[in-house]
N, C-alpha and C positions, 0 to 999 in steps of 0.2 A: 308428179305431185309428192310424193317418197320420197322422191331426195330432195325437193327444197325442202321438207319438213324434217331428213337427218339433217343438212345443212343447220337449219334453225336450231334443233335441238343439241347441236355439237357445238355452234356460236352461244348458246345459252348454259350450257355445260361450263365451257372455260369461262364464261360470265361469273358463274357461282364458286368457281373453285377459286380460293383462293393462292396468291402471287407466292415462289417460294423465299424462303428466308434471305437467303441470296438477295435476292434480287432489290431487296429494298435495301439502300445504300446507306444505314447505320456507324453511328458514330456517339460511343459513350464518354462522355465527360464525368470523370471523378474529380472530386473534391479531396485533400489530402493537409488537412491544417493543423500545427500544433505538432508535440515531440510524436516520435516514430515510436509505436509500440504494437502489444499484440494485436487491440483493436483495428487500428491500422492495417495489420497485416492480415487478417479475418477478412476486412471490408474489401481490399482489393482481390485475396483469394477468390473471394465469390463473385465479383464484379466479373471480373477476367474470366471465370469460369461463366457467368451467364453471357458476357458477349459471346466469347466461341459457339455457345450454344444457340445462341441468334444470327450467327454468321456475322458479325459487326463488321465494317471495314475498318475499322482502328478503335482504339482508347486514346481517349486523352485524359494525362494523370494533371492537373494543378496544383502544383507543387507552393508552402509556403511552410516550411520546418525550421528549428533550429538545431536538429539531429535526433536522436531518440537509441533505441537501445538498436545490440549489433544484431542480437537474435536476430532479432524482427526486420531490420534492414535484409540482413542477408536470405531469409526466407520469401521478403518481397519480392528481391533479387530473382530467385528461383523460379516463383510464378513467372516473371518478366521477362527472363530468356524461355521458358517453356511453352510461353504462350502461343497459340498459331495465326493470334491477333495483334498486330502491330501497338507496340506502346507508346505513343507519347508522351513526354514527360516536360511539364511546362511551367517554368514558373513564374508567379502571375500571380495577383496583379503589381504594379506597381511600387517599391519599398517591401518587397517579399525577399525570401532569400532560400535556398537550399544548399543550408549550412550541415558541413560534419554528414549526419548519415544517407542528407540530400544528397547531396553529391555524387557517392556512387551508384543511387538510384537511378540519377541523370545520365554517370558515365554509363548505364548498361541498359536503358531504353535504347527503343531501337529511333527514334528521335530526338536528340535533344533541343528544346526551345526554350529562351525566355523573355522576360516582361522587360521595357527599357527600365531602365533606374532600380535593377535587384543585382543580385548577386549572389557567388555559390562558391563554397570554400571549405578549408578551414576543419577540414577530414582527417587531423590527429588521434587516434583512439584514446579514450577514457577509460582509468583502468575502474573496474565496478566488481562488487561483490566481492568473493572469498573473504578467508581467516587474514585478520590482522597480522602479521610478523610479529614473534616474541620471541627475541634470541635471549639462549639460555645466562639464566643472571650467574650460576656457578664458575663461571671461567673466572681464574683469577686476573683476565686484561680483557679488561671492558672494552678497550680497542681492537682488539682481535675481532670482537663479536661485530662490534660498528663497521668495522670494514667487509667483516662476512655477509651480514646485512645487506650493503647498500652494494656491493657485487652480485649479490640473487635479486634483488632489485634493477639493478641494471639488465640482466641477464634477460629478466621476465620483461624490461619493458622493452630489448631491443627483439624481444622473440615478438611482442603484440606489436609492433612497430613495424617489421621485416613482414608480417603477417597481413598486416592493412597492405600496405606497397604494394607487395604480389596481386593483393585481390583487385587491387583497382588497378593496375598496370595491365590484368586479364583483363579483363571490363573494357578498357581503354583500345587495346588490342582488336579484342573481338568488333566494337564497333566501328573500329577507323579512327581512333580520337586520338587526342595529346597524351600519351603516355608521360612523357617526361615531367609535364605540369602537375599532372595528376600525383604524379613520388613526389612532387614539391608541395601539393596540399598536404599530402600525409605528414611526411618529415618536419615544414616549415608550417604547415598550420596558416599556406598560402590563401590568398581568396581576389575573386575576379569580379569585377564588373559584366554586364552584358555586354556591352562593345569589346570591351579585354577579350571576355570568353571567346567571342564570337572572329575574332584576330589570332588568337593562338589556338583555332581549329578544337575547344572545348567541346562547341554546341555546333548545332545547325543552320541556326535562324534566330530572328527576332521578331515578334512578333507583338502587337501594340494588344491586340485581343486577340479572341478565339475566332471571330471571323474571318479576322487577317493573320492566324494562323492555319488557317482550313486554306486561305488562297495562297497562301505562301509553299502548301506544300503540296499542292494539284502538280502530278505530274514528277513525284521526287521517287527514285529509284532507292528499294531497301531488302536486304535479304531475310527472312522467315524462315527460319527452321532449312537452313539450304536453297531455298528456291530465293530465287530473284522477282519481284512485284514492285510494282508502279502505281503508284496512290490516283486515284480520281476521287477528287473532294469538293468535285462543281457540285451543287446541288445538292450535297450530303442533308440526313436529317439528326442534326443532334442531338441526343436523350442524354438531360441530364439524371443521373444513377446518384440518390441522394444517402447518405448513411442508414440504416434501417434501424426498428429500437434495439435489435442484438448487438448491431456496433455499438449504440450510444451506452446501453446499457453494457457492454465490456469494455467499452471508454471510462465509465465511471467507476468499475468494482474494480479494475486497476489500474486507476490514481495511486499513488502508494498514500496522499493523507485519509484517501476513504478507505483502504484496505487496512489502515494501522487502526481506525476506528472501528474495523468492525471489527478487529482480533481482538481488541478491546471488551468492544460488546459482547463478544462471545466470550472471552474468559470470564469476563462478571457476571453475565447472566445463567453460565452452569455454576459458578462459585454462588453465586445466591440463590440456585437450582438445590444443591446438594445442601446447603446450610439447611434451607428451611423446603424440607420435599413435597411436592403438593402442590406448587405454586404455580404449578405448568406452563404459566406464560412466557417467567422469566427461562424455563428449560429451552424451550422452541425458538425462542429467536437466540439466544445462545447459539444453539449450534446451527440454525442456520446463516448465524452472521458470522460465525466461527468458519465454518464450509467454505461461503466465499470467500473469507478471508486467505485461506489455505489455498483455494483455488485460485486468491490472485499473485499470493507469493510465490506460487510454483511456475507463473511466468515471467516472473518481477527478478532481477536480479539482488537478492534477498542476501545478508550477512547472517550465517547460521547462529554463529557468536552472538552477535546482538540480539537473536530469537531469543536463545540460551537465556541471554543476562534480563531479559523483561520478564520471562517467564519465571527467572529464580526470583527478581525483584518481587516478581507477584508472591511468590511463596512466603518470602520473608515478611509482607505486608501481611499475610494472613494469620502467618506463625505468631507474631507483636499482639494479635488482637487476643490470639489463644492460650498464647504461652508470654504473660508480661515478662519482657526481659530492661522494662525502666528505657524504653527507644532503641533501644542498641539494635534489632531485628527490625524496629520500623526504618530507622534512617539507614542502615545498612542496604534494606531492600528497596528507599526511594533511588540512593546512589545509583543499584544496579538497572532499574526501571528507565531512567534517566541515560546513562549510559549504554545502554542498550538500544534504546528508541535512537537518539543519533547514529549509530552502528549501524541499524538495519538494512538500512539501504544508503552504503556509502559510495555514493559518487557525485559527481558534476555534472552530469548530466542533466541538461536544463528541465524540464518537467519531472523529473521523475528522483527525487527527494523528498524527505518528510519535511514540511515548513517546523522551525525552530521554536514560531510562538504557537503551532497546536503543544510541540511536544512538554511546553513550559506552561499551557495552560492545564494538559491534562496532568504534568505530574504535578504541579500547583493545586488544583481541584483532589488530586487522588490525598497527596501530604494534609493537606486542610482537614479530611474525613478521616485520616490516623489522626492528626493532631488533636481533634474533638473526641474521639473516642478512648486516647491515650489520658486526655484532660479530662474528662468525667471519672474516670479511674482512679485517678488523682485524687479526685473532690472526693470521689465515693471514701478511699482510704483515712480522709481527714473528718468525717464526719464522725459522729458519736454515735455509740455500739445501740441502736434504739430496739432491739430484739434478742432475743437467744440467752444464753445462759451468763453472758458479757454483762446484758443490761441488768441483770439481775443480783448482782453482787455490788456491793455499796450500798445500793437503794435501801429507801425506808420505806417501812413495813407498820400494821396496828394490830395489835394482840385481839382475838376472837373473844377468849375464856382462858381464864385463871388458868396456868397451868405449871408443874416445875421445872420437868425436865422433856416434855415432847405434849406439843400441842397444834392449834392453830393459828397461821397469822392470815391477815390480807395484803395483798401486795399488786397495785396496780386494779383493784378491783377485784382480784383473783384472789381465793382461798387456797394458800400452799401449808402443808405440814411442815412443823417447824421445831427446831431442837433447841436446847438455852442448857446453860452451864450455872443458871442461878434462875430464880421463880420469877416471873413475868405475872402483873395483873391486866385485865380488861381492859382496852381504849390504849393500853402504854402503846408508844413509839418505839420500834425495835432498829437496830443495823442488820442488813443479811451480811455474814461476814463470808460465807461458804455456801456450797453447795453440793451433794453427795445423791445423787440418783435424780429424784423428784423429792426432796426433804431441803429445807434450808436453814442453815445452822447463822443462829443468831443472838444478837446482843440486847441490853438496852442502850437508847437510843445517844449517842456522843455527836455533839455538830460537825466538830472536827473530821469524824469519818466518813459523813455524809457527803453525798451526790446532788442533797437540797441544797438550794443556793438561800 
């Protein structure tokens, strides 16, 4: 009786424990759309890092870019060989492509797959960021300089040039692929169809979707970290792993047009912080739109120069309103506002540019609010002196009491002491000709010098 009741109780034991990680035959599908950035490279970080810790039997990445920055490729990269979970890299769906910083994503999965009718190429580097070249204007042969120029030009781009090669020629290496094709995307900015790819030993497979990519590679032999493994993908359970709000939310603060917006926001709202103190609102978000903004340039590929020339632009806008110099400070510092916001982030790289008509809207809105302000200053200067010791000279004046040489006049309602060079009676009309303290030296009254119309 004992032991059928340990029996029971040993059967009802592994009933309640739960199955280990292992053993349930996981398979995470990531989503990967749009240029390659830091968000990107966070989302997969952590992905890769919770499969392993699930035990996954693979990743599947779904690939559909048209390149994105190198950091963040090359850091993907890293995760991707590091991983102790199989990557696939898949691109899909159909009229997809993994262009430029694709590519060497796909060369360094440890599968590569794609969708019929995409394609993956075209992995030239973009040169982005740094200081503009300004060769010196003092030489007296402009030609000397032109040529010295476009020699360190050359030089830097067959160093970023020789530099791509290597890294995907290793990529290519390590997993078994076309080396040779791969130097021919870099250098010719080459690009394959699926069947092409799939013909010159690119990729793996093709696969119409993800369920006939799971049966397509039941059974496919791949090396991890050293060891040799063999995929069973009968049966697998697929978990799609969807962006969480910290991707989406570091997918948006950097955008470079909503990071240029909030450096914006942030400079104006501590400039309208510090003008008028007190106002606490405009401080606080000031510097917390200023913060991200900082935060996103420092993984943005950002031209220091063009920081430089918005931020003097700002100065010189503020200098025009403080110090009238007739525009000279205001248009001077639209120029550099302007030129600057194009600089910032100069490259080709498809998402990751400031759009042309934010930066024409905002330095249009910014010019419009000097122009109004520059233009009432204006007005103010042409208007007539209707206060102060200005308005007070010319005007007429009506004698109090008899007096001859210092009495009282009325002026504007107001009773001023008053000086005269000859005898003034009661009710007469006077000129103020002068003024000496608080006393107003006056006439009688001539039309000719009058201010009465």
């Amino acid at each position: 009786m004992k032991t059928k009741l340990s029996i029971i109780l040993l059967l009802f034991s592994f009933g309640l424990c739960p199955l280990p990680a292992h053993a349930v035959n996981t398979a995470l599908w990531l989503d990967m759309e749009g240029a390659i950035g830091p968000a990107g490279h966070d989302y997969i970080k952590r992905s890769l890092a919770k499969a392993a810790a699930q035990n996954a039997h693979l990743v599947i990445l779904r690939l559909n870019t048209p390149g994105g920055l190198d950091t963040s490729m090359r850091e993907i990269i890293q995760e991707i060989i590091a991983s102790p979970v199989p990557v696939v890299s898949y691109v899909a769906p159909s009229g997809a492509r993994a262009a430029s910083a694709g590519t060497y994503i796909l060369y360094a999965s440890h599968i590569a797959a794609m969708a019929p009718a995409t394609t993956l190429g075209a992995a030239t580097p973009v040169k982005i960021g740094g200081f503009p070249s300004d060769p010196d204007r003092s030489d007296k042969k402009p030609e000397n300089n032109q040529h010295e120029q476009a020699g360190a030009e050359d030089a830097m781009t067959k160093k970023i040039m020789n530099d791509a090669v290597a890294y995907i020629r290793g990529l290519a290496q390590m997993r078994g692929r076309n080396a040779e094709w791969a130097e021919k995307a870099v250098r010719e900015a080459a690009s394959l169809t699926a069947n092409e790819a799939l013909a010159e030993g690119v990729i793996d497979l093709i696969a119409v979707d993800i369920p006939d990519l799971l049966s397509k590679m039941d059974g496919h032999t791949l090396t991890i970290q050293g060891q040799e493994i063999t995929l069973s993908t009968q049966g697998i359970h697929l978990q799609h792993l969807e962006q969480d709000w910290r991707t989406r939310l570091l997918a948006i603060i950097t955008d470079p047009n909503i990071a240029y917006i909030l450096l914006l926001i942030g400079l104006y709202g501590l400039i309208l912080e510090f003008a008028h103190p007190g106002t606490i609102i405009s401080g606080v978000v000031g510097a917390v739109c200023l913060l991200l903004a900082l935060f996103a340039f420092q993984v943005l590929p950002i031209n220091y120069a063009g920081l430089a020339l918005i931020l003097l632009g700002i100065v010189f806008m503020l200098a025009e309103m403080l110090v009238p110099s007739f525009g000279a400070l205001g248009i001077g510092g639209m120029i550099a506002f302007i030129m600057g916001s194009i600089m910032l982030l100069e490259t080709d790289i498809p998402g990751y540019g400031i759009s042309l008509a934010l930066i024409a809207t905002v330095a249009l809105m910014t010019a419009g609010f000097f122009l109004l302000v520059v233009g009432m200053a204006i007005k103010a200067r042409k208007r007539p002196v209707v206060s102060g010791r200005e308005e007070l000279i010319g005007d007429i004046g009506e004698v109090v009491d008899d007096f001859e040489h210092e009495g009282w006049i009325r002026v504007h309602g107001e009773l001023w002491r008053a000086k005269t060079s000859m005898p003034l009676r009661h009710g007469q009309k006077v000129n103020v000709i002068a003024m000496e303290g608080l006393t107003l030296e006056v006439e009688p009254y001539h039309q000719h010098n009058s201010r009465e119309d």
